[in-house]
N, C-alpha and C positions, 0 to 999 in steps of 0.2 A: 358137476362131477367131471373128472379126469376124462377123456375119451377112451383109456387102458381100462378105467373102473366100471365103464360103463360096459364097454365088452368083456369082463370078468362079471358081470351080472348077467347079460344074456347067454351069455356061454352057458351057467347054470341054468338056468331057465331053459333053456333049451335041451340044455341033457337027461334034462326030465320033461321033455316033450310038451314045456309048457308056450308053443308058438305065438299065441294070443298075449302075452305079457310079455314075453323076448321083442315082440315087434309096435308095441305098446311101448317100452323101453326107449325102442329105437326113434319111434318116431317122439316121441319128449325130448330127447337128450341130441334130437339132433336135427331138429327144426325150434326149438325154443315155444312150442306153442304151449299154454299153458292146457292144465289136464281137462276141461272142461272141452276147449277145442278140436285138443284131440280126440275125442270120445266124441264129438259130433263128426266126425270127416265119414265122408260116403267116398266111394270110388270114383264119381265122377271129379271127386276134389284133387285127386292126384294126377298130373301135367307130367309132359314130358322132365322137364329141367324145376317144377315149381311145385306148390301143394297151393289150392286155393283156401284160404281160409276166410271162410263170409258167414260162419255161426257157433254156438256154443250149446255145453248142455247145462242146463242145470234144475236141479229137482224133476229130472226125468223127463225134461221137455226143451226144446229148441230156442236158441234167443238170440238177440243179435251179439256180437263180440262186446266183449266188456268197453272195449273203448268207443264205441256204440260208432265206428264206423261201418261204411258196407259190407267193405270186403277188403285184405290184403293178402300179399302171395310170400310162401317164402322159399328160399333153396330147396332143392329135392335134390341131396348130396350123393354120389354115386351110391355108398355101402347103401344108405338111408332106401334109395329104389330097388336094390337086390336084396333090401329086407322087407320090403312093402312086397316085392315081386312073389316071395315066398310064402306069404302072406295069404295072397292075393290064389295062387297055384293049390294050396292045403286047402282054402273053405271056398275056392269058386267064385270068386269076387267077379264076375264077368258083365253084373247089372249095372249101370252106371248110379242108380239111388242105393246099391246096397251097402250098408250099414257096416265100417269098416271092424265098428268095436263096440258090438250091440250086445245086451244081454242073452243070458242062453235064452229067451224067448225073444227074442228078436227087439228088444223094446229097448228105448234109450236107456243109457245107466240115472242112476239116483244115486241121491249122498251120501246110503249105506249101502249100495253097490258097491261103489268107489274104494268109501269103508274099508270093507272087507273085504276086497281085492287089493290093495295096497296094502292091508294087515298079512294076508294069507299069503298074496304073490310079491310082491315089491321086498318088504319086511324079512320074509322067509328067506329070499335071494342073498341081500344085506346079509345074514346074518350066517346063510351057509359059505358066504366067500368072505365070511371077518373080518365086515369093513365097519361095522355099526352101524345101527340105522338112522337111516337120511331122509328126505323129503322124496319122492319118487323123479328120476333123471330130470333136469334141463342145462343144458348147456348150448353156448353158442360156440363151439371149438369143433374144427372138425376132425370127421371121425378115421381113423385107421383102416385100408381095409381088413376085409373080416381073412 
């Protein structure tokens, strides 16, 4: 997605106070990692300049990245850190293991997590700024600031 489209999607999301998928958003559409990864990142994964990425989720439990290496880092793009910052500031992110995009009971997401978060929030987004619906953000193009 466009980098314009992508901030025309959180912007809505956002105007309806929905912070947890505005920043979900962000971090897809502007680190490239796919939605498994993102949904395992804990706080101690985010660097000053980097995002560590060294695992995934899937069926509601931790795995190694699909490419089954250890670990890779990627850009922490300015906008990308003062939307993790935000983030970070609204739920108290100050543990270094806590769980950046955990279910409302604290537990990894699952398949119909995912689901139905991308049906209710991503989808709903899409559709309230008339762009059609898409796969949930990635892109490697950097982003504007906000």
């Amino acid at each position: 997605m466009d980098p314009k489209l992508v901030e025309r999607v959180r912007r809505w999301m956002l105007a309806r106070g929905d912070l947890f998928s505005a920043a979900l958003v962000s971090v897809l559409a502007y680190s490239g990692m796919r939605p498994g990864e993102a949904l395992a990142l804990e706080r101690r994964h985010i660097r000053n300049d980097t995002i560590l990425v060294e695992q995934a989720v899937a069926r509601g439990r931790i795995k190694l990245q699909k490419t089954g290496r250890v670990y890779r880092t990627v850009d922490l793009l300015a906008p990308l850190r003062d939307d993790l910052g935000a983030w970070f500031a609204a739920r108290g992110h100050d543990d270094p293991d806590a769980r950046l995009f955990a279910r409302d009971d604290g537990e990894w997401f699952k398949v119909d997590d995912w689901n139905n978060s991308r049906n209710r929030h991503f989808y709903a987004a899409f559709d309230g700024v008339e762009i059609g619906r898409r796969r949930p953000p990635t892109t490697s193009a950097t982003p504007s600031s906000h």
